[in-house]
C-alpha positions as CSV (number, residue, x, y, z in Angstrom):
1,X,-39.5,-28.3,-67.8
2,X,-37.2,-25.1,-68.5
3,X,-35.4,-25.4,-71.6
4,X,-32.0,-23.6,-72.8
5,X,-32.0,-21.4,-75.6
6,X,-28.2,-20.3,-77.3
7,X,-28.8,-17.0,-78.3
8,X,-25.2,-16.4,-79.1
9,X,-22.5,-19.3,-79.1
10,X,-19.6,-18.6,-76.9
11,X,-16.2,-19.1,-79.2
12,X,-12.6,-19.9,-77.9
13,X,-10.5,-17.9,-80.7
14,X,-8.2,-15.4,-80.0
15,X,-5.5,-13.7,-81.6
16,X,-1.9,-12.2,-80.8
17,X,-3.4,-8.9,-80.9
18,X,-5.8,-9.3,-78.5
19,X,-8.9,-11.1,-77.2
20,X,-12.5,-11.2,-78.9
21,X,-14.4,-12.1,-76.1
22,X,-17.1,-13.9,-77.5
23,X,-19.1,-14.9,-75.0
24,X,-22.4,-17.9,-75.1
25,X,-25.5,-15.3,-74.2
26,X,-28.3,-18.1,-72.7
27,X,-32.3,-17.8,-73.2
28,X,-33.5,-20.3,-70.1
29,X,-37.6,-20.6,-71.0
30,X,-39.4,-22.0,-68.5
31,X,-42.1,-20.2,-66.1
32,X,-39.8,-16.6,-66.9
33,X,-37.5,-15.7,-69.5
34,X,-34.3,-15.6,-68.2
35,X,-31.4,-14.1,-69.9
36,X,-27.7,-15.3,-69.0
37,X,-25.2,-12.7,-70.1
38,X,-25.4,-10.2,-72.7
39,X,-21.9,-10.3,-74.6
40,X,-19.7,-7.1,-74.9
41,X,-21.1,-4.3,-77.3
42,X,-19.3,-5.9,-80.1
43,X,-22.2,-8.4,-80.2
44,X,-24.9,-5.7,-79.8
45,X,-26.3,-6.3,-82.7
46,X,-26.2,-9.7,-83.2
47,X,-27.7,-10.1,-79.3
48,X,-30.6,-7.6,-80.7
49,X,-31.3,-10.0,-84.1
50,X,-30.9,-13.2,-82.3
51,X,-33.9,-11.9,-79.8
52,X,-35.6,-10.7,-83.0
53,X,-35.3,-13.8,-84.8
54,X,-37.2,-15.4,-82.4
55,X,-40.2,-12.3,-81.9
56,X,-38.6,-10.9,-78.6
57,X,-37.7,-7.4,-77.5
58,X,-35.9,-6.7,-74.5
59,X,-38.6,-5.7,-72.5
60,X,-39.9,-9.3,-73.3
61,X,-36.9,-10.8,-71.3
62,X,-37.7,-11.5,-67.5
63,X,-34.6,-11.4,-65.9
64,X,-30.9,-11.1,-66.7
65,X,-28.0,-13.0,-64.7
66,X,-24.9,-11.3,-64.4
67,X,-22.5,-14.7,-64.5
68,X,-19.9,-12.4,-63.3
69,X,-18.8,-8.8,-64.4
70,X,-16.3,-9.1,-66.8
71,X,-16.5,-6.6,-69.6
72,X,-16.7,-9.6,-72.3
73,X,-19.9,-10.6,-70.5
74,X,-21.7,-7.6,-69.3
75,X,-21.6,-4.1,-71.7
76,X,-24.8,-4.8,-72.9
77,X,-27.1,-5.3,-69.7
78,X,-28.2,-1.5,-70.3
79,X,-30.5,-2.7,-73.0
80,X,-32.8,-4.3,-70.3
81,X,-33.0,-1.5,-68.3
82,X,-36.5,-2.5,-67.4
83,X,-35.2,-5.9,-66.2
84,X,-34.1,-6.9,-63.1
85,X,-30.5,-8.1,-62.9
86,X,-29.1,-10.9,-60.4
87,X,-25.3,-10.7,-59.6
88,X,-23.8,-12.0,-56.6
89,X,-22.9,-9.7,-53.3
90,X,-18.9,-10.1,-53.8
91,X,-19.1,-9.2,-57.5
92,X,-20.4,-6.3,-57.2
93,X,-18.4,-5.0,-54.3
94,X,-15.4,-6.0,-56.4
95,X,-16.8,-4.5,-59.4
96,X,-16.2,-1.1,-57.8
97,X,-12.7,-2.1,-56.5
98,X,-11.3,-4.4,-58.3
99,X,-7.2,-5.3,-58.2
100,X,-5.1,-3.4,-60.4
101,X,-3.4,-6.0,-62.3
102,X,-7.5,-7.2,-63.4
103,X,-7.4,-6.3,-67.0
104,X,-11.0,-7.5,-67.0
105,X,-12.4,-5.4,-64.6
106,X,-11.7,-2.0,-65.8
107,X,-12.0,0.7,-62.9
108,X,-15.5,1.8,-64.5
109,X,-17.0,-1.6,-64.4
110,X,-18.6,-0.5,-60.9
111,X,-20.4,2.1,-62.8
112,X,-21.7,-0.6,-65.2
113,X,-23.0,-2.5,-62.8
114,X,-24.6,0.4,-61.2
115,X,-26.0,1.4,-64.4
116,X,-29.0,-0.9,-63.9
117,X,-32.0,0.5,-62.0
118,X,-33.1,-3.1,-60.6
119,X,-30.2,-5.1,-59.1
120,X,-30.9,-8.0,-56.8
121,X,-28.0,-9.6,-55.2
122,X,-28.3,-13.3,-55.1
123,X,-26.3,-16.2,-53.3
124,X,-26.2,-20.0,-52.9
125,X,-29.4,-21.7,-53.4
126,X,-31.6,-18.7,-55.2
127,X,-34.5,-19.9,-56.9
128,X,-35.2,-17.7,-60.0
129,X,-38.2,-20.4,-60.7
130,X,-38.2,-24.2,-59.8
131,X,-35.7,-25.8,-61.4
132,X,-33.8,-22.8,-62.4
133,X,-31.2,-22.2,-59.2
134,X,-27.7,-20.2,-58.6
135,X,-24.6,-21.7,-56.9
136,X,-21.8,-19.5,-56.5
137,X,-19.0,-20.7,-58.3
138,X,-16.0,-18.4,-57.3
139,X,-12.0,-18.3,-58.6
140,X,-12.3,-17.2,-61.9
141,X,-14.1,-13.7,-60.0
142,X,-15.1,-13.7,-56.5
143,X,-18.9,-13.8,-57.3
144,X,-19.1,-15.8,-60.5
145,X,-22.1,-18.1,-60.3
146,X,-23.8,-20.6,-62.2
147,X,-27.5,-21.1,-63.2
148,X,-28.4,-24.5,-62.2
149,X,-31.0,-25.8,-65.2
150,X,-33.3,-29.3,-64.9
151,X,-34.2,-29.6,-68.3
152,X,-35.3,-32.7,-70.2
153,X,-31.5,-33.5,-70.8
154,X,-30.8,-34.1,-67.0
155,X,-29.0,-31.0,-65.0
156,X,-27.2,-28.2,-67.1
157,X,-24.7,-25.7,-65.8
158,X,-24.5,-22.3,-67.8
159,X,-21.0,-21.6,-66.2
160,X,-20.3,-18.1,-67.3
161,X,-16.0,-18.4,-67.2
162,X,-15.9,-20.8,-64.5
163,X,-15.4,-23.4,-67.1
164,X,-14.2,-21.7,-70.2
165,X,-14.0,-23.8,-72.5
166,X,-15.1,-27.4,-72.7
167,X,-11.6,-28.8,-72.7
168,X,-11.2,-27.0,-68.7
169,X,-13.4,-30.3,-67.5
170,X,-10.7,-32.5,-68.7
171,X,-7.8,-30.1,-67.4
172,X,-10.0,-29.3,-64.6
173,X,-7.6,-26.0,-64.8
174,X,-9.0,-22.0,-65.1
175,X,-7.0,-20.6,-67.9
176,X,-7.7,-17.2,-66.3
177,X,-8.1,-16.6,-62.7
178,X,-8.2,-13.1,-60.8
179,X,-9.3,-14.2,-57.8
180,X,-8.3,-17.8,-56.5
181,X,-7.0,-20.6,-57.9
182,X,-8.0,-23.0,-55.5
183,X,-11.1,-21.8,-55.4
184,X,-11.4,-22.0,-59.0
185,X,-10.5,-25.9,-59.4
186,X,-12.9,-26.5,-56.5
187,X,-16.0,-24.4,-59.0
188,X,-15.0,-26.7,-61.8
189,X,-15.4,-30.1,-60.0
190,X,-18.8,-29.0,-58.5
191,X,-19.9,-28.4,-61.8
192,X,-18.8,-31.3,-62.6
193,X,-20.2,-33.4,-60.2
194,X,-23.6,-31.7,-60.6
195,X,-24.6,-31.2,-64.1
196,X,-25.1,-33.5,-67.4
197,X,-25.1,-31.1,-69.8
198,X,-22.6,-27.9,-69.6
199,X,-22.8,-24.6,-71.3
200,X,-19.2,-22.9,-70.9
201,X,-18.5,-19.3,-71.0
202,X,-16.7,-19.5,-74.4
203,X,-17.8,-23.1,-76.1
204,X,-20.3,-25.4,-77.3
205,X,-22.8,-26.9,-75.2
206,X,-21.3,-30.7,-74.3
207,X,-21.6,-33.5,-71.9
208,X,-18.4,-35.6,-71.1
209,X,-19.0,-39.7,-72.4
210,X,-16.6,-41.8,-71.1
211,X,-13.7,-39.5,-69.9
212,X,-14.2,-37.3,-73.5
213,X,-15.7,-34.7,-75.0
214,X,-19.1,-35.0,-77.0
215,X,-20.0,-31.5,-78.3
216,X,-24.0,-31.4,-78.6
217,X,-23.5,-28.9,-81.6
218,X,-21.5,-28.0,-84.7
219,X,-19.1,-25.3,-84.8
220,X,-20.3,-22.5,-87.1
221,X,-18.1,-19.5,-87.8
222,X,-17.2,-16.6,-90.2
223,X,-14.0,-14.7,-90.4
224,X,-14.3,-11.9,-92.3
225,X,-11.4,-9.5,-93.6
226,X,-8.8,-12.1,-93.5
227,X,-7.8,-14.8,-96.0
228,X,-5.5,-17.9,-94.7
229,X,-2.9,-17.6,-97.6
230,X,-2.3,-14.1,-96.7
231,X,1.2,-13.2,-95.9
232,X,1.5,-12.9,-92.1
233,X,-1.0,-15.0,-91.1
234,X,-1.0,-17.6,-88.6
235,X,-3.3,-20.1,-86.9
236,X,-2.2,-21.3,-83.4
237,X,-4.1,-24.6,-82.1
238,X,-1.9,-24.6,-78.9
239,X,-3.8,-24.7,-75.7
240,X,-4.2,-21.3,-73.9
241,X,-1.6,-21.2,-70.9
242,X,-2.9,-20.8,-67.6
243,X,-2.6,-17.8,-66.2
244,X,-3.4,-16.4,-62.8
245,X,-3.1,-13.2,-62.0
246,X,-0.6,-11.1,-59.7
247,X,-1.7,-10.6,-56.7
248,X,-4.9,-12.7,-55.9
249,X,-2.5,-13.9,-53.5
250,X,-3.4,-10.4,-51.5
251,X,-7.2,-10.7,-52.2
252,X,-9.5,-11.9,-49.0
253,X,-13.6,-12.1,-48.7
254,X,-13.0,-8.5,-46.0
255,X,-10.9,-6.9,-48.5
256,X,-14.2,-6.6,-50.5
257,X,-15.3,-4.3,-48.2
């Protein structure tokens, strides 16, 4: 059976200056190599060790999933340029149009997208190999999707920002939505209803045991440059606010074009 790979852990920090964006990069092994987001190029690096650690180039990588097209998630797709990419219809129709209150869709994220020489649009039900499968998962973007996994550990969902972070299955709230909020509660209880084992956009893997959380891995990070007793700093363990944007109100399936 296909087995999942974290080639890069996904991390929830962020700080009153701005976001990271660390995003989880996925290696799904099976019948193909399939890679599930590439990080921004902040990670470029670390993306190109992790792949080396384990004897792979890019050109060794069969295909790449585009979870959605968020600049956190996507700068480095131009390193498989020999790869075909799968992104879904309505994200990359948005991508070249997106809403002007979208801080995550800069106006040049249609070039990026357009960047790659192979791009196959995919939708509900796409089989990248058996047992490897896409549902679209809107609200958080219009054409975020989710690769459907059967793996030894029963159904896993690599989410991309549909769930965030692992707390958004209890919540079952989208901290950040830019296209629908409805839409985007209705993406986390599917996922919820459908996998075992969930990979979030910006977590650790877990599985939910009784109504809680059971992380299936440590927590393993380095901050560098900063020391705690500094003057001036602070750590915040609030909960990120929801937020949904201005606007989405105005955003419709035809106004995709």
């Amino acid at each position: 059976m296909p087995k999942i790979d974290v080639l890069l852990h996904g991390f929830p920090f962020r700080t009153d200056q701005g976001i990271p964006g660390f995003c989880s990069s996925l290696l799904v092994e099976g019948e193909k190599r399939t890679l599930i987001d590439v990080g921004h190029v902040g990670r470029r690096t670390t993306l190109q060790q992790a792949l080396e650690d384990r004897g792979l180039g890019y050109d060794d990588i069969d295909v790449t999933v585009m979870s959605h097209a968020h600049w956190d998630h996507s700068q480095n797709f131009d390193l498989f340029k020999n790869t075909p990419m799968l992104v879904h219809p309505w994200e990359r129709k948005y991508a070249h149009h997106p809403h002007p209150n979208d801080w995550a869709t800069p106006a040049w994220s249609g070039a990026m997208v357009e960047f790659q020489p192979d791009i196959v649009e995919v939708e509900e039900g796409y089989e990248i190999e058996p047992g490897v499968r896409i549902i679209h998962t809107p609200g958080h973007s219009p054409g975020s999707i989710t690769v459907l996994v059967d793996t030894d550990d029963g159904v896993c969902a690599v989410t991309g920002d549909v769930l965030h972070y692992a707390n958004v299955a209890l919540t079952k709230t989208n901290p950040l939505v830019f296209w629908n909020e409805r839409d985007a509660t209705k993406s986390i209880n599917r996922i919820l209803d459908e996998a075992d084992v969930i990979y979030p956009g910006h977590d650790r893997s877990f599985r939910l045991v009784n109504g809680e959380i059971e992380y299936l891995e440590p927590m393993k990070l380095t901050l560098a440059g900063v020391h705690p007793d500094e003057p001036g700093v602070e750590f915040d363990t609030t909960p990120r606010p929801p937020w949904v944007m201005p606007g989405v109100e105005d955003q419709t399936v035809e106004s995709l074009g």
